[in-house]
C-alpha positions in Angstrom: -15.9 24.1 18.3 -18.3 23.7 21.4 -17.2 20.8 23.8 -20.1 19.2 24.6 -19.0 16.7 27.6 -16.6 17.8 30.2 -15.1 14.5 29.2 -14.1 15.3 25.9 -13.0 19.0 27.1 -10.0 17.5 29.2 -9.3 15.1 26.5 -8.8 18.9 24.2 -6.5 19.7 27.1 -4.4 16.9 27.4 -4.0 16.9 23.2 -3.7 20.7 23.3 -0.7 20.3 25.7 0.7 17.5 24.3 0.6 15.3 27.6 -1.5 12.6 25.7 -0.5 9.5 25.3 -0.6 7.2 22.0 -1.0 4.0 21.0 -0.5 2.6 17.6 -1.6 -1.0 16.5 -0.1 -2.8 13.6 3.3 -2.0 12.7 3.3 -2.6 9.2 4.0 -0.2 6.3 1.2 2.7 7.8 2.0 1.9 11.7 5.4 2.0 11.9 5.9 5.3 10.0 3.2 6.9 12.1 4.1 6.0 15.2 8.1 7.4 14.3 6.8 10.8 13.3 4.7 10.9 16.9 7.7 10.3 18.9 9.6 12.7 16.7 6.9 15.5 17.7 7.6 14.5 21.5 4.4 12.3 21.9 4.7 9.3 24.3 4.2 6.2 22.0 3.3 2.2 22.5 3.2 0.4 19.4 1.3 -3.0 19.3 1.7 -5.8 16.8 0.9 -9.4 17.1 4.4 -10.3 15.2 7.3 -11.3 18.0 9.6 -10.5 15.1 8.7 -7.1 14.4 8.3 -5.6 18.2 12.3 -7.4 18.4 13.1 -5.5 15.4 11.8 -1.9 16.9 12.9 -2.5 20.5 16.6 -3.8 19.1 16.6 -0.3 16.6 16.4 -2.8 13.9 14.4 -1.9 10.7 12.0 -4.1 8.5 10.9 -1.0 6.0 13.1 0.0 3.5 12.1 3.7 3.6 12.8 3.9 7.3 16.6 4.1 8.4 17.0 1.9 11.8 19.1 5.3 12.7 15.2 6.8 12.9 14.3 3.9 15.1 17.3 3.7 17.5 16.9 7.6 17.9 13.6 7.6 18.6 14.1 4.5 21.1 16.7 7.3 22.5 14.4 9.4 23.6 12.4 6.8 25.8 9.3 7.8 24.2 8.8 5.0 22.2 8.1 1.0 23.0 6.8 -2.0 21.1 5.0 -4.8 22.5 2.7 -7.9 21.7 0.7 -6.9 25.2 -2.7 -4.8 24.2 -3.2 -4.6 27.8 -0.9 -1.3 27.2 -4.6 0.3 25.6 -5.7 1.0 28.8 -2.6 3.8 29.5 -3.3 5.6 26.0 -5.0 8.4 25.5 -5.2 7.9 21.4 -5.4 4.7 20.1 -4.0 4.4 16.2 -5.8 1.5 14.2 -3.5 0.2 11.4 -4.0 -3.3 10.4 -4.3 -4.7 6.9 -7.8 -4.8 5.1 -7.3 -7.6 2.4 -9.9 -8.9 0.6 -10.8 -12.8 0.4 -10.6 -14.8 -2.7 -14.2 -13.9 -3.9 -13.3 -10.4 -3.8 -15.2 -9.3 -0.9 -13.6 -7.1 1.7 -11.8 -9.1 5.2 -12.2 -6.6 8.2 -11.2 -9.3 10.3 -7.9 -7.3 11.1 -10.4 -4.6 11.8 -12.8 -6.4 14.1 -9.9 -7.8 16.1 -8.3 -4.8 16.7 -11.5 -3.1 18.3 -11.7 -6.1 20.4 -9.0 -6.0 21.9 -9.4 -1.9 22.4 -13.1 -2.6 23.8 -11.3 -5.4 26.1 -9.0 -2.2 28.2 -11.5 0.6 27.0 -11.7 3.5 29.4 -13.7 6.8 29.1 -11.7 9.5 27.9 -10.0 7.6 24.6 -10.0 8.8 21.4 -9.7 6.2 18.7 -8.8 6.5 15.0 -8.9 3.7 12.0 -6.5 4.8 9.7 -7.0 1.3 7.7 -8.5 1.8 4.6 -11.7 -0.1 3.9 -15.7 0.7 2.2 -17.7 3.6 3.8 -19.5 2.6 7.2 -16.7 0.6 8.3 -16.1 2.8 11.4 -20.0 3.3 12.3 -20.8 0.1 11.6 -18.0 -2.4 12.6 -16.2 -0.7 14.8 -18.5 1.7 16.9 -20.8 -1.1 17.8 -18.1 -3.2 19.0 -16.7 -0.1 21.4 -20.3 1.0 22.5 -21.5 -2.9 23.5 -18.7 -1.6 26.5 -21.4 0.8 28.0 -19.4 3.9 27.2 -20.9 5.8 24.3 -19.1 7.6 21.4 -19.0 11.6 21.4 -20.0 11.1 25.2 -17.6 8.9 27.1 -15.0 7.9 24.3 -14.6 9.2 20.8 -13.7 7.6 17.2 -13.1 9.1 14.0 -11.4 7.9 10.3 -8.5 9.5 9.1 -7.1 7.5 6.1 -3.2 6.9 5.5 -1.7 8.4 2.2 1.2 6.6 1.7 3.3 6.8 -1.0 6.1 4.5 -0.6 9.5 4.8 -2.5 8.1 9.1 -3.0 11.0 11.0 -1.9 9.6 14.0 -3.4 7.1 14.6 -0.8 7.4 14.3 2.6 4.7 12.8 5.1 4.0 16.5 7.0 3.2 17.9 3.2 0.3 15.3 2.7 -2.6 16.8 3.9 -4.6 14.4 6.5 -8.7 13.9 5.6 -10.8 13.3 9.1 -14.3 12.4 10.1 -15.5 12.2 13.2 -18.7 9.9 14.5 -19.8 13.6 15.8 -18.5 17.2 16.4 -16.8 16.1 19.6 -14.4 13.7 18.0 -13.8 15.2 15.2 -12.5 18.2 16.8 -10.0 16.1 18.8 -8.7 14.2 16.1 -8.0 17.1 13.9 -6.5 19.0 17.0 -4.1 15.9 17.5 -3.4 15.2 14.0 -2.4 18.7 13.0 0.9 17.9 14.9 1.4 15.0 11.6 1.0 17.3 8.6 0.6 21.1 7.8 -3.0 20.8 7.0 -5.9 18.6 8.0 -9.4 18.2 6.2 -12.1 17.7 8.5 -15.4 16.1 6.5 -18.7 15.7 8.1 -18.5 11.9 8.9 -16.2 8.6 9.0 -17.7 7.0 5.8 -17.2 10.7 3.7 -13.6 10.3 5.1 -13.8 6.7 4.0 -15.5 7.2 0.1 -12.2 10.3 -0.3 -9.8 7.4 0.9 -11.6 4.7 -2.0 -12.3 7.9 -4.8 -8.5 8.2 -4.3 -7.1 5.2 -5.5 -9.9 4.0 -7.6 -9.3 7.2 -9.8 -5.9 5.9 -10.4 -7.0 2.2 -10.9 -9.6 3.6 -13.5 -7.1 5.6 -15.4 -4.6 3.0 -15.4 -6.9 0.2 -16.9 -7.9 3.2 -20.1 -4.0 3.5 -20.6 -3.6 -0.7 -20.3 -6.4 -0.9 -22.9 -4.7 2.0 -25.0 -1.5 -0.1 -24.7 -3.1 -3.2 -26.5 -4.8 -1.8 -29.2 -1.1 0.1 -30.1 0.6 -3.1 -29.6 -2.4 -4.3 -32.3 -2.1 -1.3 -34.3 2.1 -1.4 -34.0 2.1 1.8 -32.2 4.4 2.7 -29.6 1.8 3.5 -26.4 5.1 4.8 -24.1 5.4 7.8 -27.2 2.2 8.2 -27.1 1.7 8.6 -23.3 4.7 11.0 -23.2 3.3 13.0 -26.3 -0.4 13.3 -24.8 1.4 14.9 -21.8 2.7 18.0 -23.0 -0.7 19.4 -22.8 -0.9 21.8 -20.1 -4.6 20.8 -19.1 -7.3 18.6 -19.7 -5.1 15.4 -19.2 -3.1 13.8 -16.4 -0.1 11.3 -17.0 -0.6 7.8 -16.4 1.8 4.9 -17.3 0.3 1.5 -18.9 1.2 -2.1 -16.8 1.0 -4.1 -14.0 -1.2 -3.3 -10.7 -0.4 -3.7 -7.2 0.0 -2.6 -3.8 -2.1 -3.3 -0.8 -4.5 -0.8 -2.2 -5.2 0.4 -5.7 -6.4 -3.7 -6.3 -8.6 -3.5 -3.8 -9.8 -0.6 -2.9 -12.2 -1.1 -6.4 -13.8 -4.3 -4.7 -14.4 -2.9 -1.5 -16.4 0.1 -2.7 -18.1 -2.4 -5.6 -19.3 -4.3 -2.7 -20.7 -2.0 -0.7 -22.5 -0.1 -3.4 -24.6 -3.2 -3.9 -26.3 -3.0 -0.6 -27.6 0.5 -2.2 -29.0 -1.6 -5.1 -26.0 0.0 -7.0 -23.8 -1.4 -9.5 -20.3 0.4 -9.5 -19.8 -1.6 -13.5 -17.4 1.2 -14.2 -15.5 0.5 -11.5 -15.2 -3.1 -11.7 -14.5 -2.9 -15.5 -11.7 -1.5 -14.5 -10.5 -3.1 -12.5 -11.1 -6.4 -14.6 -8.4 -4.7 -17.1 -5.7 -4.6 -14.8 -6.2 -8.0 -13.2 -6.2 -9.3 -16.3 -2.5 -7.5 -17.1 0.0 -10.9 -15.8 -2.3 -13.0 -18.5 -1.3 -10.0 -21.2 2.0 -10.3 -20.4 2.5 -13.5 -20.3 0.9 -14.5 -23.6 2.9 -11.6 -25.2 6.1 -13.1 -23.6 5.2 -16.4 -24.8 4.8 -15.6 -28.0 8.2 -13.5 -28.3 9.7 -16.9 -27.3 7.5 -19.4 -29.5 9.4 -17.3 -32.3 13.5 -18.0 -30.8 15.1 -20.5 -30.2 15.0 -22.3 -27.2 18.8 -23.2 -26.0 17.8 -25.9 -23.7 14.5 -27.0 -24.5 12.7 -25.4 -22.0 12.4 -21.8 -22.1 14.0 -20.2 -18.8 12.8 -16.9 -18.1 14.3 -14.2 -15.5 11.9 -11.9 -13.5 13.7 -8.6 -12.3 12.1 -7.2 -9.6 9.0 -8.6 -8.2 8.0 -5.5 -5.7 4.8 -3.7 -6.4 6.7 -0.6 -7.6 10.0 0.4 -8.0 12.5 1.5 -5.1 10.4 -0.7 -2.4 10.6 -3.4 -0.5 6.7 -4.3 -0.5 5.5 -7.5 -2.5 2.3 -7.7 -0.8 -0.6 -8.1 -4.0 2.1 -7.6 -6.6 1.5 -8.7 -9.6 5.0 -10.1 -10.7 3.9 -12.9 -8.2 1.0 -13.6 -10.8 2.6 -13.1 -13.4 5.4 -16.0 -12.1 2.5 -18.5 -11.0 1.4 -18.1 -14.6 5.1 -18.6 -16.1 5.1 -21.8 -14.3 1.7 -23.4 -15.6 3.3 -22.8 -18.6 6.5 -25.2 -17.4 9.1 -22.5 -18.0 11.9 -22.7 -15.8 11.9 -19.5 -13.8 14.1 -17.4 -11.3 13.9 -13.9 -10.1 16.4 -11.2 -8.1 15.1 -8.3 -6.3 17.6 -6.5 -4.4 15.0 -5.0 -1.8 12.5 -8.7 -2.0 15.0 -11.5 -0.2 12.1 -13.9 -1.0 8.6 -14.5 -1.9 5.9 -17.3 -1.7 4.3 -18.9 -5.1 1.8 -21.1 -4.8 2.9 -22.1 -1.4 6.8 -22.7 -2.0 9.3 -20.3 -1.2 11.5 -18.8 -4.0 14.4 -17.1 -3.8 16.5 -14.1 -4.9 19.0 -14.7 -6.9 22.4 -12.8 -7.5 22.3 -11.3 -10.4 25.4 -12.0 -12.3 26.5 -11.6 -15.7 25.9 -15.3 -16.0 22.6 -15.4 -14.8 21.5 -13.2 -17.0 23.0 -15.3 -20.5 20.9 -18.3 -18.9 17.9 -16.8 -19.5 16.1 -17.0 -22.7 14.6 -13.8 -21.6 15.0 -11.0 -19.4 11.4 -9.6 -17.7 11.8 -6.7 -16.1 8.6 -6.3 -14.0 9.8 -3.6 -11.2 12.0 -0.9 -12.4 13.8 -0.4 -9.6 16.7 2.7 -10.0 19.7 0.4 -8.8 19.6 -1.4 -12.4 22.3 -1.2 -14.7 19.3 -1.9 -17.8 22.9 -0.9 -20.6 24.4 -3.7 -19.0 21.4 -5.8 -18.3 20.2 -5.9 -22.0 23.8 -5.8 -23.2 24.4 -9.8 -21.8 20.8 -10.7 -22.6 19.5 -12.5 -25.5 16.3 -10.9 -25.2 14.4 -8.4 -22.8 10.8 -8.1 -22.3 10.5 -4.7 -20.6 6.7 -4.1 -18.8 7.9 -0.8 -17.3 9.5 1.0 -20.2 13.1 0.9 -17.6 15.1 0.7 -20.7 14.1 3.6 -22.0 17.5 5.1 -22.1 19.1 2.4 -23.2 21.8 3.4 -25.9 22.5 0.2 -27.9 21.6 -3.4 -28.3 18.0 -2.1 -28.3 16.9 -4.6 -31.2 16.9 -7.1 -28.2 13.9 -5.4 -26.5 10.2 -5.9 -26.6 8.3 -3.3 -24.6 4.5 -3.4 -23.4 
């Protein structure tokens, strides 16, 4: 690759020698992670979050994540390489600047880049030539050009001349022990050759292999094509999964049988949606395609399916119910687990939360335990955990499991239970007693 400012030549240098210095903002679930493995691969890091709590947590070796040990933290704080502050005046020292904030979406299902916007504020505010800056937040194709190079340029320094941006979106898999984060290949685009270049030089020191692609927003529609093909495939399966429950066909047999072909079809499970990026990713690309005059129907079919899962699941519960017995009047339900999949600690967009707000229109007394979830807000009241006890689980009329988290006893679980509706197929294995569950 030619260099075409000696600007971004000694930028090469410093990344080639490992001399540059990083900053990573938002510590969340992406953040925190990254900024770990830099410090792991000798890079000087400053992480930046606008949460007291968390820069406490990472400057006391304390850890918020469930898949990161605090022994990680505490030896990485060892080395002196790594520091978490509140400050963004810090920008100013780095020579790589991480962007990892949240991209939600608001309640009319259009995308919030306010996390986005802020964040290259406050980067404009201490920008300096000589910075290489990369969004790693997912969000619709043009949100680097358009959001966030404007914003950096209005400075007077100029991208691919004075400072230099590119996309390189996260690929998380939380709870995956299977793979590790350096076996997940890293997809780049750069606003031009210049930055491009740099960023794949740095990030090859993340992961084995890194994709360059000729722009931020082809880096940004890989990200979105990603997860949309799983939110596609998962609303055919959930659609598969009421027709057999019509039909009185088991969809789990069926899903496992249509997977012993060697080609032509990929495994995927029926049930509930979540995360803080298969929901949404469909409505950010659905939104931007209409400024092309294009309708992504497909697309937002789908993702109609699975919103529409908690009601499913509810109705179905409520009708296993309307046919027992009530012991007390009022039917009392118990939700286990209420992360957005199993083995985490993450209940951001997880549908168990619907699913409860919808339990509780229909006045059933409801209580939940999530060994990883201390707590979780429903309709603006806190809820906790609860232990789950032997007794706990003979107070409820029924059982719904909703995360299928490993640590479950499910024998014992639907042993003491009157009744178990069973959303993730957890009870698979289950040996007896089985005439007391309903599956999806």
């Amino acid at each position: 690759m030619t260099m075409t400012t000696d600007v971004a030549h000694t930028l090469e240098e410093r990344v080639a020698e490992a001399t540059a210095k990083v900053a990573v903002m938002g510590m969340g679930y992406v953040g925190l992670p990254l900024a770990l493995a830099l410090v792991e691969r000798g890079c000087d890091v400053q992480t930046i979050d606008m949460s007291p709590e968390k820069v406490r947590a990472v400057n006391a070796g304390w850890s918020y994540i469930r898949d990161i040990p605090a022994e990680v933290i505490q030896n990485c704080l060892a080395t002196g390489r790594l520091r978490a502050t509140t400050d963004d005046s810090v920008l100013i020292d780095a020579d790589v600047i991480f962007v990892c904030v949240p991209t939600p979406f608001t309640p009319q299902k259009e995308p919030d880049t306010s996390y986005i916007r802020d964040a290259a504020r406050q980067i404009a505010a201490h920008l300096r030539i000589g910075q290489l800056i990369i969004l790693r937040s997912t969000s619709y194709p043009g949100t680097t050009e358009e959001i966030v190079r404007p914003i950096l340029e209005r400075t007077g320094l100029e991208v691919g001349r004075d400072v230099f941006l590119a996309f390189a979106p996260e690929r998380i898999d939380p709870g995956n022990t299977r793979v590790t984060a350096d076996e997940v290949p890293i997809v780049v685009g750069g606003c031009d050759p210049a930055s491009t270049g740099i960023a794949e030089r740095f990030l090859e020191r993340l992961t084995k292999q890194v994709i360059p692609v000729s722009s931020p927003a082809a880096a940004e529609m890989t990200k979105l094509l990603e997860n949309v093909f799983r939110n596609v495939n998962i609303a055919l399966v959930n659609q598969v999964a009421q027709l057999c429950d019509r039909m009185g066909l088991d969809v789990w047999e069926i899903t496992r049988a249509a997977a012993t072909k060697p080609f032509g079809f990929m495994a995927f499970n029926p049930g509930l949606v979540g995360g803080h990026c298969i929901p949404v990713d469909p409505y950010y690309l659905a939104w931007k395609a209409r400024e092309y005059d294009f309708h992504m129907d497909f697309i937002e079919l789908a993702a109609r399916v699975n919103e529409e899962m908690p009601f499913y699941v509810v109705n179905r519960l409520a009708a296993a119910l309307h046919e027992s017995t009530p012991r007390n009047g009022r039917e009392r339900v118990l939700v286990l687990g209420v992360a957005f999949k199993k083995d985490v600690d993450d209940a951001r967009c997880s549908p168990a939360l619907k699913v409860i707000e919808l339990l509780g229109r229909r006045k059933m007394d409801v209580v939940f335990h999530d060994p990883y979830v201390p707590e979780i807000h429903v309709n603006g009241h806190r809820v906790l955990s609860q232990p789950l006890t032997r007794e706990l689980i003979q107070s409820a009329d029924c059982v719904l499991i909703l995360t299928d988290h490993s640590c479950f006893d499910y024998e014992a679980i639907v042993g003491s239970a009157s009744m178990v509706f069973d959303v993730r197929n957890a009870t698979r294995r289950v040996s007896s007693n089985r005439e007391k569950i309903i599956k999806l």
